[in-house]
C-alpha positions as a Markdown table, in Angstrom:
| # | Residue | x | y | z |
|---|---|---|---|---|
| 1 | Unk | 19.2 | 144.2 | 10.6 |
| 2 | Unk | 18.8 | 144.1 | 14.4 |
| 3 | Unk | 21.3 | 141.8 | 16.5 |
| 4 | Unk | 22.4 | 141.1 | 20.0 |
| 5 | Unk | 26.7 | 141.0 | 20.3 |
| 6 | Unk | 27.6 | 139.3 | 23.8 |
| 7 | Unk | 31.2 | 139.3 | 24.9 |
| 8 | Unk | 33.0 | 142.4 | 23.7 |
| 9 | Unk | 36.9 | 140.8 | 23.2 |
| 10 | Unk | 39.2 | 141.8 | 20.4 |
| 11 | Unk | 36.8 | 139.7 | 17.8 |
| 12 | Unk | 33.3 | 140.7 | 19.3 |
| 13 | Unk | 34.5 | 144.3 | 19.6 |
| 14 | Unk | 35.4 | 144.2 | 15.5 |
| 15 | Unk | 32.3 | 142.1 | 14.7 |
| 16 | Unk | 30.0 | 144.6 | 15.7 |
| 17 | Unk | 32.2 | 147.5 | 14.5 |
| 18 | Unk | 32.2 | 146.0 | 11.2 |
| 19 | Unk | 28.3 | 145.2 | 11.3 |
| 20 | Unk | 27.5 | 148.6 | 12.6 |
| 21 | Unk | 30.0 | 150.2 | 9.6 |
| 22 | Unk | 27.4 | 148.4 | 7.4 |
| 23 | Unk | 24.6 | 150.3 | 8.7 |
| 24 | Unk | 23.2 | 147.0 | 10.9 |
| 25 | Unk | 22.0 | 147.5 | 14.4 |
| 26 | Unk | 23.9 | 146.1 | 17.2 |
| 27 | Unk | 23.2 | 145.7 | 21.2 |
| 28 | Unk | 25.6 | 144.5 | 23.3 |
| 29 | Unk | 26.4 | 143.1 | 26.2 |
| 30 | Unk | 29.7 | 142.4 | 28.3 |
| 31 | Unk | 31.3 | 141.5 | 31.8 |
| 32 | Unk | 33.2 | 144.6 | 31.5 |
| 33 | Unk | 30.4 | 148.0 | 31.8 |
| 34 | Unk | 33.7 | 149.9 | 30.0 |
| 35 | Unk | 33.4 | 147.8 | 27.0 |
| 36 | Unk | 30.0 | 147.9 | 26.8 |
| 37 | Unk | 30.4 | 152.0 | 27.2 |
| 38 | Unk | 32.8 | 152.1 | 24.6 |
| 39 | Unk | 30.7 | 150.4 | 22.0 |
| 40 | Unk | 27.8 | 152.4 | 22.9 |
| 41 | Unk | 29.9 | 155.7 | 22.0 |
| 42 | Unk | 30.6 | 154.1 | 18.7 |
| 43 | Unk | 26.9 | 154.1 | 18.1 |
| 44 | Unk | 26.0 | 150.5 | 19.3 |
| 45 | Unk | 23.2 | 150.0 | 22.2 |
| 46 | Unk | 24.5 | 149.1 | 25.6 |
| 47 | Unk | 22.3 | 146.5 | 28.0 |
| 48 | Unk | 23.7 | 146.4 | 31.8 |
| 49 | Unk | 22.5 | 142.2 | 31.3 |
| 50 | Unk | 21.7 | 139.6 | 29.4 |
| 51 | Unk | 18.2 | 140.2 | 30.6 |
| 52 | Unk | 18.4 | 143.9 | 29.5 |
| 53 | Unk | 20.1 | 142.9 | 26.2 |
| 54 | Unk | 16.8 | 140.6 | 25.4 |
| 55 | Unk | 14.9 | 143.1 | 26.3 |
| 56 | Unk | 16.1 | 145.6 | 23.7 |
| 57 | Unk | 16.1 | 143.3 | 20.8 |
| 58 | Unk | 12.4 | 142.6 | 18.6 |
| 59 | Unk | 11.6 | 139.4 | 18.0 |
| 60 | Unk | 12.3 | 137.4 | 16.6 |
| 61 | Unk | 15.3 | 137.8 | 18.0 |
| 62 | Unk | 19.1 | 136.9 | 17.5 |
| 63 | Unk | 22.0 | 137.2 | 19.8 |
| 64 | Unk | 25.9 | 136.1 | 18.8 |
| 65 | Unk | 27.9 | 134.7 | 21.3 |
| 66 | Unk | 31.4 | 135.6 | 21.7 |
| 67 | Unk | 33.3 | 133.9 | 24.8 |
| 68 | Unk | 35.2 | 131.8 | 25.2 |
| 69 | Unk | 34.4 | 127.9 | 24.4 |
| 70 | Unk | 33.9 | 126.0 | 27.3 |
| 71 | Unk | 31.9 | 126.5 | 30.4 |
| 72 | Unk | 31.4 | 130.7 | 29.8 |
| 73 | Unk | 29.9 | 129.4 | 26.7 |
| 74 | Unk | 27.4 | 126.9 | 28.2 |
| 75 | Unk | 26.3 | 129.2 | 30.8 |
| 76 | Unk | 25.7 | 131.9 | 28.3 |
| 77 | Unk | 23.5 | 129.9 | 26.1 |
| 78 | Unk | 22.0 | 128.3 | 29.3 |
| 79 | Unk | 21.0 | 132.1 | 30.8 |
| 80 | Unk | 19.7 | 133.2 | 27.4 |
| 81 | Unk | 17.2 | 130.1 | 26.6 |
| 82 | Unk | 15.1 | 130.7 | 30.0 |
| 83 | Unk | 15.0 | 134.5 | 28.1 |
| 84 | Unk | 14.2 | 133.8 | 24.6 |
| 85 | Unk | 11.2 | 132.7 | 22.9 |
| 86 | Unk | 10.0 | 130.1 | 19.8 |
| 87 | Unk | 11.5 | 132.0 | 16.6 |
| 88 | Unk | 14.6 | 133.1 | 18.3 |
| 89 | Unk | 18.3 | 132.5 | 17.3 |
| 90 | Unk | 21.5 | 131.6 | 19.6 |
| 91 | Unk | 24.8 | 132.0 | 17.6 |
| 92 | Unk | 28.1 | 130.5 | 18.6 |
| 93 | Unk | 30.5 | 132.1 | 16.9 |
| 94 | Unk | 33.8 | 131.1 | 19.5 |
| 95 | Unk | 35.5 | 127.6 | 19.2 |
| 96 | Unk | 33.3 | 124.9 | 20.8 |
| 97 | Unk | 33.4 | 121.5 | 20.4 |
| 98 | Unk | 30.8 | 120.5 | 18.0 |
| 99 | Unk | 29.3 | 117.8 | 19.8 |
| 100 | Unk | 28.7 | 120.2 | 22.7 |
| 101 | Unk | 26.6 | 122.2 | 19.9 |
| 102 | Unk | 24.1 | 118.8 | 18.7 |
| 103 | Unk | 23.5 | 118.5 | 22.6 |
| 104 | Unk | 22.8 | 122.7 | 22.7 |
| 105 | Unk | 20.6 | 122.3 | 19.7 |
| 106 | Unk | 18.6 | 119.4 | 20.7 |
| 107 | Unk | 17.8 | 120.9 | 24.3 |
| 108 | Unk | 16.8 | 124.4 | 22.4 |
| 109 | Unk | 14.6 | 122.3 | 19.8 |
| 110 | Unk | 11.3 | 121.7 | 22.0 |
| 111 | Unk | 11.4 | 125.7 | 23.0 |
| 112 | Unk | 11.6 | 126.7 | 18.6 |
| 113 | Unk | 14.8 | 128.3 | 19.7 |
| 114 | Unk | 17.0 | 128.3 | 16.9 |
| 115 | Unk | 20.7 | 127.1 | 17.2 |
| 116 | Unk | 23.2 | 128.1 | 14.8 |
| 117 | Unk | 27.1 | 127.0 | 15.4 |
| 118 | Unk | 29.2 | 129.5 | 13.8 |
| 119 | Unk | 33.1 | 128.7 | 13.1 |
| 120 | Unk | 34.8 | 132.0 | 13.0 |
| 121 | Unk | 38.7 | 132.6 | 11.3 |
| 122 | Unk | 39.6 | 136.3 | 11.0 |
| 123 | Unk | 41.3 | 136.9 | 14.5 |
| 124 | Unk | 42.1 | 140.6 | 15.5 |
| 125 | Unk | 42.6 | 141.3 | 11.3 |
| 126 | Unk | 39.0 | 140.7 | 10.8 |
| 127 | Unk | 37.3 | 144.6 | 11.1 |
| 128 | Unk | 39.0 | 145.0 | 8.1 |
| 129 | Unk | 39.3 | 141.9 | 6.1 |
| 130 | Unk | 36.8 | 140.2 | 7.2 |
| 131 | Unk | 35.8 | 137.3 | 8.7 |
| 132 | Unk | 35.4 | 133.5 | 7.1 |
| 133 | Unk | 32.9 | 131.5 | 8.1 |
| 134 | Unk | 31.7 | 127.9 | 8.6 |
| 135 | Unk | 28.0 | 127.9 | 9.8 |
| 136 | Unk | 26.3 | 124.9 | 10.8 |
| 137 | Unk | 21.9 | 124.7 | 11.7 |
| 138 | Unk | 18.8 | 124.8 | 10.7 |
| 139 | Unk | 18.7 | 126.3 | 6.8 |
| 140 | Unk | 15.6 | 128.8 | 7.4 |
| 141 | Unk | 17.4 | 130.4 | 10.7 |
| 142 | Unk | 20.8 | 130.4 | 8.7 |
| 143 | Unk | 18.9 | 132.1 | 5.7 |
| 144 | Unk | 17.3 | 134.2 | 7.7 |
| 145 | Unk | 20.5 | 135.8 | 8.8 |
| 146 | Unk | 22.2 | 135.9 | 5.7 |
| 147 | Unk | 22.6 | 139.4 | 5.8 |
| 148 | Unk | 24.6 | 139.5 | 8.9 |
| 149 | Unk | 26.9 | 136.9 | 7.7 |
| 150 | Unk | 27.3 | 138.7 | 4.3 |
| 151 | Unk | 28.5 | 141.9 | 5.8 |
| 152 | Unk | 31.1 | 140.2 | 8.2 |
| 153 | Unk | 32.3 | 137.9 | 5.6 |
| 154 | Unk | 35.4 | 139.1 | 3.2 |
| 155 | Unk | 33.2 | 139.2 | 0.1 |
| 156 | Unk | 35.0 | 138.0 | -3.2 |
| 157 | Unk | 37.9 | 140.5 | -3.2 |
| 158 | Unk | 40.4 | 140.5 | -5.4 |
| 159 | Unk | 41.1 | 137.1 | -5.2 |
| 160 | Unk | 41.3 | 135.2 | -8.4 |
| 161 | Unk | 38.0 | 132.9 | -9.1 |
| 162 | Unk | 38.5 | 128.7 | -9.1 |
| 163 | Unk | 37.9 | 127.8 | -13.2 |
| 164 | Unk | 34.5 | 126.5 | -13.2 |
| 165 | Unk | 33.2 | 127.4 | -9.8 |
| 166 | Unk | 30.8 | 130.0 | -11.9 |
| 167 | Unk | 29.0 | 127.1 | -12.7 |
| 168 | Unk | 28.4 | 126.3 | -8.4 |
| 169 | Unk | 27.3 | 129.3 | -6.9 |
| 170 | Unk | 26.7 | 129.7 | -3.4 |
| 171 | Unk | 28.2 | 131.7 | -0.9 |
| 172 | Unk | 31.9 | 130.1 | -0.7 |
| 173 | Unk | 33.3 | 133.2 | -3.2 |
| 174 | Unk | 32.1 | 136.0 | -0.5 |
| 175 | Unk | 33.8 | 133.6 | 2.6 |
| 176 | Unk | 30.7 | 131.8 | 4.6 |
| 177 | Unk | 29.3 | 129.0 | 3.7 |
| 178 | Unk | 26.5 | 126.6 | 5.5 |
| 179 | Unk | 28.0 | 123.6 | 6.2 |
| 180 | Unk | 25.3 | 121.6 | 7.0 |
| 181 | Unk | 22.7 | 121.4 | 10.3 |
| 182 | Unk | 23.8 | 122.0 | 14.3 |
| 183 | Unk | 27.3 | 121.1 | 14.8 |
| 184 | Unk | 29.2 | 120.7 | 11.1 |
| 185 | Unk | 30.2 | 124.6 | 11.1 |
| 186 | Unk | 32.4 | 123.9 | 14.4 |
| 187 | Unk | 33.3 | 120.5 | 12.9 |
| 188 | Unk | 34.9 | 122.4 | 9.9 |
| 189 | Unk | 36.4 | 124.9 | 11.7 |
| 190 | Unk | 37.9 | 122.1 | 14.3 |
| 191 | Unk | 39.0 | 120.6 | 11.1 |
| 192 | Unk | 40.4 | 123.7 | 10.0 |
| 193 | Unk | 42.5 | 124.8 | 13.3 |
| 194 | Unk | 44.0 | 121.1 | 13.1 |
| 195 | Unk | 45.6 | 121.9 | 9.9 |
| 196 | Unk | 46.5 | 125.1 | 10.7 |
| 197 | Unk | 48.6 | 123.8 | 13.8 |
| 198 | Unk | 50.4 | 121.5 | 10.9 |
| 199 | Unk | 51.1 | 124.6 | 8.8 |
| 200 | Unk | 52.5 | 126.7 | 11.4 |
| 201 | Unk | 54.7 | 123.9 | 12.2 |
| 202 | Unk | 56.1 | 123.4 | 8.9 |
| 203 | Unk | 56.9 | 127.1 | 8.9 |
| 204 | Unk | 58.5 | 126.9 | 12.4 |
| 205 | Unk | 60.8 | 124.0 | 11.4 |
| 206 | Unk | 61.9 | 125.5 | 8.4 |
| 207 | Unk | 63.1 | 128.6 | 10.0 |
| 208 | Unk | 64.6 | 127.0 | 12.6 |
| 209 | Unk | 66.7 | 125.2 | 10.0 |
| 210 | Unk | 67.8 | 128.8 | 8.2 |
| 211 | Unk | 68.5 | 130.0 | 11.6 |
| 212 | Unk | 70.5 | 127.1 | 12.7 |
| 213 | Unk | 72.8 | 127.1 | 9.3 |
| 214 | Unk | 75.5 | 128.6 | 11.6 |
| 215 | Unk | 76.0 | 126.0 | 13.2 |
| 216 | Unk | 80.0 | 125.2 | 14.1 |
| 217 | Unk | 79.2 | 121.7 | 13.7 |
| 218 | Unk | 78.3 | 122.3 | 9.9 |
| 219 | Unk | 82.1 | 122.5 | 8.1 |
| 220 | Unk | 82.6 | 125.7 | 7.3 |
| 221 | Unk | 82.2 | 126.0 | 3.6 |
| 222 | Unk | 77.9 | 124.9 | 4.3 |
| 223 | Unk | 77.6 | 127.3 | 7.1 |
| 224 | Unk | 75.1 | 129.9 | 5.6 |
| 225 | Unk | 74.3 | 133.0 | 7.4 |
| 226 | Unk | 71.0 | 133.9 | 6.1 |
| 227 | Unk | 68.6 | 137.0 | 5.9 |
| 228 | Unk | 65.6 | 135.0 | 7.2 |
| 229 | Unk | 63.4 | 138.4 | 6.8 |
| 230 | Unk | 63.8 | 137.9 | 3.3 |
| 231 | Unk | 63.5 | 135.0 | 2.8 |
| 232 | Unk | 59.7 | 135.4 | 4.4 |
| 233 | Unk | 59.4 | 138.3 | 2.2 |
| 234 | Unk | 60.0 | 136.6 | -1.3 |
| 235 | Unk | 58.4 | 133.5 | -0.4 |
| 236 | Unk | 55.2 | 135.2 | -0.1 |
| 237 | Unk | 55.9 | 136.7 | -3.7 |
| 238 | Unk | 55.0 | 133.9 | -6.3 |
| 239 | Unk | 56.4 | 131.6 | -3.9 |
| 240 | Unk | 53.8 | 127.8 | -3.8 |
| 241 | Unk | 53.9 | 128.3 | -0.4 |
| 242 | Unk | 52.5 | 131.4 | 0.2 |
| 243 | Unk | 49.8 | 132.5 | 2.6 |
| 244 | Unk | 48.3 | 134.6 | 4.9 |
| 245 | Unk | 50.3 | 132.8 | 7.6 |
| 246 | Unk | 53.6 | 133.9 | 5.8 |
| 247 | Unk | 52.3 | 137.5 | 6.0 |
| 248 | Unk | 52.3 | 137.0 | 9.2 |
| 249 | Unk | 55.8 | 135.2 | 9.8 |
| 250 | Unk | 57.3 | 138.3 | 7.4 |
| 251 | Unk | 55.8 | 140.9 | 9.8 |
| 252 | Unk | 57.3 | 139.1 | 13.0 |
| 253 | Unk | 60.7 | 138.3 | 11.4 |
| 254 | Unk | 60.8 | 142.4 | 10.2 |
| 255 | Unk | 60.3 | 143.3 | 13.7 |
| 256 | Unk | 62.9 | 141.6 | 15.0 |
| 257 | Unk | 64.8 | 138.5 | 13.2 |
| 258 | Unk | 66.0 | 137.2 | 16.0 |
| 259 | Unk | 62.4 | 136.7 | 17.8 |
| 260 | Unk | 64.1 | 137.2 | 21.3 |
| 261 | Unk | 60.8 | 138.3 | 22.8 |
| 262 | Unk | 59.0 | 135.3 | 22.7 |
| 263 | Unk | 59.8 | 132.2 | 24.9 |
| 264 | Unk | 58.6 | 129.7 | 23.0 |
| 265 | Unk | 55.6 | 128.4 | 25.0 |
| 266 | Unk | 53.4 | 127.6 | 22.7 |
| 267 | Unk | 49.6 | 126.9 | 23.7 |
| 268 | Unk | 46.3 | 125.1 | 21.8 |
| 269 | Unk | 43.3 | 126.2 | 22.2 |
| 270 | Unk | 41.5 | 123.0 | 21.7 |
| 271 | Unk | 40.3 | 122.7 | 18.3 |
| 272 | Unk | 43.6 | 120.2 | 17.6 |
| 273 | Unk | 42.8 | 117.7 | 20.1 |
| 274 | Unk | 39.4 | 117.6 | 19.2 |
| 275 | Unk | 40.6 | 117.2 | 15.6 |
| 276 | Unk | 42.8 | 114.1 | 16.4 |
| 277 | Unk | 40.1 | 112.8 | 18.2 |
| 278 | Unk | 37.8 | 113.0 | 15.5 |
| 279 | Unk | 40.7 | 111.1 | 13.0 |
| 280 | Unk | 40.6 | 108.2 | 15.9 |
| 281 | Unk | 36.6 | 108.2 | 15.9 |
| 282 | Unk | 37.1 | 107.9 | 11.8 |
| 283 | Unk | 40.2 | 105.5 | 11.5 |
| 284 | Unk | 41.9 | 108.7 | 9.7 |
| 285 | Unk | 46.1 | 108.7 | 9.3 |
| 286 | Unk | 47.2 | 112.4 | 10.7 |
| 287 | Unk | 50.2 | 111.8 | 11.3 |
| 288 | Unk | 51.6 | 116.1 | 10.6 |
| 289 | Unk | 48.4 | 117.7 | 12.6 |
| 290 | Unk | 49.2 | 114.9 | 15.5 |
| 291 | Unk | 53.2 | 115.9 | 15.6 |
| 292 | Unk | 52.1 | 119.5 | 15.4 |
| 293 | Unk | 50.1 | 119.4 | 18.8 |
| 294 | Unk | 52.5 | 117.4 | 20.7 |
| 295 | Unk | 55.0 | 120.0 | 19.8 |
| 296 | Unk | 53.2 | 122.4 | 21.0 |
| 297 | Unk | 52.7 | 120.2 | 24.2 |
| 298 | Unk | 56.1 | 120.0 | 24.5 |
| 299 | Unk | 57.1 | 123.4 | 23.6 |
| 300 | Unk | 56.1 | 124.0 | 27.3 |
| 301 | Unk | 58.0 | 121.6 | 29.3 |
| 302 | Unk | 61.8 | 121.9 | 29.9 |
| 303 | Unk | 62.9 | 118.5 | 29.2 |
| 304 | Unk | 60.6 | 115.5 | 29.7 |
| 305 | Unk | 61.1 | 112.5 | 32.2 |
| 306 | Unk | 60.9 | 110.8 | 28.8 |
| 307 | Unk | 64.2 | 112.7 | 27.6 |
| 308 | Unk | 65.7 | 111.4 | 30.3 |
| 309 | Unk | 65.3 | 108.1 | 29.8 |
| 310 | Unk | 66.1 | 108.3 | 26.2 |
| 311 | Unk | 69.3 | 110.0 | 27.3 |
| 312 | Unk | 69.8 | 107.3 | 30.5 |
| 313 | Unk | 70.1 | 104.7 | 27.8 |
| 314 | Unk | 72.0 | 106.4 | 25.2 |
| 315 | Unk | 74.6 | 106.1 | 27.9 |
| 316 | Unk | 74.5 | 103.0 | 29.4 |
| 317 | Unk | 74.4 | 100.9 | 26.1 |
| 318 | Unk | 76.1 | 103.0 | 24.0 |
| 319 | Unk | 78.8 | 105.5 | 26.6 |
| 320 | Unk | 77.0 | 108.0 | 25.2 |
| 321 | Unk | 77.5 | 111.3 | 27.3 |
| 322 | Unk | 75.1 | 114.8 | 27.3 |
| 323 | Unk | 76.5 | 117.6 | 26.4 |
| 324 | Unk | 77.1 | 120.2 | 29.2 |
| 325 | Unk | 76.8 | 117.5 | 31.9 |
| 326 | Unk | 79.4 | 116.7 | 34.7 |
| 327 | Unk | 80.6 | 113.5 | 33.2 |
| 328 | Unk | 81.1 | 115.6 | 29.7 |
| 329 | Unk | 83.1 | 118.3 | 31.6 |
| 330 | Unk | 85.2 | 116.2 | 33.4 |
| 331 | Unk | 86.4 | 114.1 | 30.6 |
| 332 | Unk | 87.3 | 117.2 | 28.5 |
């Protein structure tokens, strides 16, 4: 199947790698004429623009995007309607807000340009493991497409089959599903990230405790000094609290245990604000994926003018003194 690949990062680089493996034909387009050159000498077809990249694809056409969320997104679909024609497809396959794709879809609808809103897990693994995927649009342009999401999906694997999900079907055992029309693929995957930001923080916290078990304030017959490599590595043998984000704690902690070349600065990418906002809109309790993203807000401040205070009236009501701090030095 013929399809147009614009933005050529670490996941729209693999994408159409993994498509083109599959024998699928895939023109591409990038800000960068080296990336595009590089994917041509793998055997993709390079356009010089987005103009150039509709040219070279037969209708009716369809053409993933791959940049980031946000306004590189909007311009990109915004260029490619006054290009396309009724029949065509746009695919989102990056992290946008789901709302921002009803609006997209609505605008496209009077031109009978497709709009398909594709929430995309797999990161810089996916070439080889595939990709998993939450589509959300209109059923005959999703359909229609099938085979491109079949060949980037994982496929069933070897992992073990749910008792009774013979009995469903679908497409949920190969790794993509169709969530529903414009919008509820990005709503999944919003969903998704949010509780992915809660996971990595129950990991965090729990190492921190292991490495922390040292501690001189501990008395000294609880003070464990403990192999935190192995303990990612037999956790993710039989362990309940296995996964794929384990693997990847195991492979960090092997490296180097003591993680001295990370600072600690943790960003979000957007997908667990939006997911907090949609609990407000709903009236839903989240109270683990809202503490994860304010860690990660404060995992890039110092100390807070909020500390501060804390710490200002620890001391006057209580005498209370930090540690390290004049006051502190002077009385010892």
């Amino acid at each position: 199947m013929q399809i147009g690949m614009v933005g050529l990062g670490r996941m729209g680089a693999n994408m159409t790698r993994r498509l083109m493996r599959n024998g699928h034909h895939v023109v591409v387009s990038d800000l960068s004429p080296d990336s595009v050159k590089h994917l041509t000498g793998e055997g993709a077809t390079g356009s010089s623009s987005l103009g150039d990249l509709v040219s070279k694809l037969t209708p009716p056409r369809a053409i993933w995007i791959m940049v980031p969320a946000g306004g590189a997104t909007e311009q990109t679909v915004q260029e490619l309607s006054q290009q396309l024609q009724a029949g065509d497809t746009i695919i989102d396959g990056g992290n946008s807000y789901f709302k921002d794709d009803v609006r997209r879809s609505h605008n496209l609808s009077p031109k009978g340009i497709h709009y398909i809103d594709v929430g995309t897990s797999g990161g810089v693994w996916g070439l080889e493991r595939g990709y998993c995927m939450m589509i959300g649009g209109p059923k005959e342009a999703v359909e229609r497409l099938d085979p491109i999401f079949k060949t980037l999906a994982p496929g069933k694997g070897d992992i073990s089959r749910t008792p009774g999900r013979e009995k469903l079907g679908g497409t949920a055992e190969e790794g993509y599903i169709h969530c529903g029309p414009s919008g509820a693929g990005h709503f999944v995957k919003m969903v998704h990230n949010g509780i992915e930001y809660g996971i990595m923080q129950a990991y965090a916290e729990g190492f921190d405790i292991f490495k922390n078990s040292t501690s001189k304030q501990l008395p000294e017959d609880i003070r464990y000094d403990l192999n935190l490599p192995d303990i990612a590595e037999v956790w993710r043998r039989g362990s309940v609290i296995s996964s794929w984000l384990l693997d990847l704690t195991a492979i960090a902690l092997t490296e180097n245990p003591t993680l001295s070349e990370y600072e600690g600065y943790v960003e979000d990418s957007g997908e667990g604000r939006w997911t907090i906002q949609a609990a407000v809109d709903e009236a839903v309790p989240v109270d683990v994926l809202s503490a994860a993203l304010f860690v990660r807000f404060r995992s890039r401040q110092q100390h807070t003018f909020a500390e501060k205070v804390l710490s200002a009236m620890r001391q006057k009501f209580g005498g209370h003194v930090e540690p390290g701090s004049a006051t502190a030095k002077k009385s010892a």
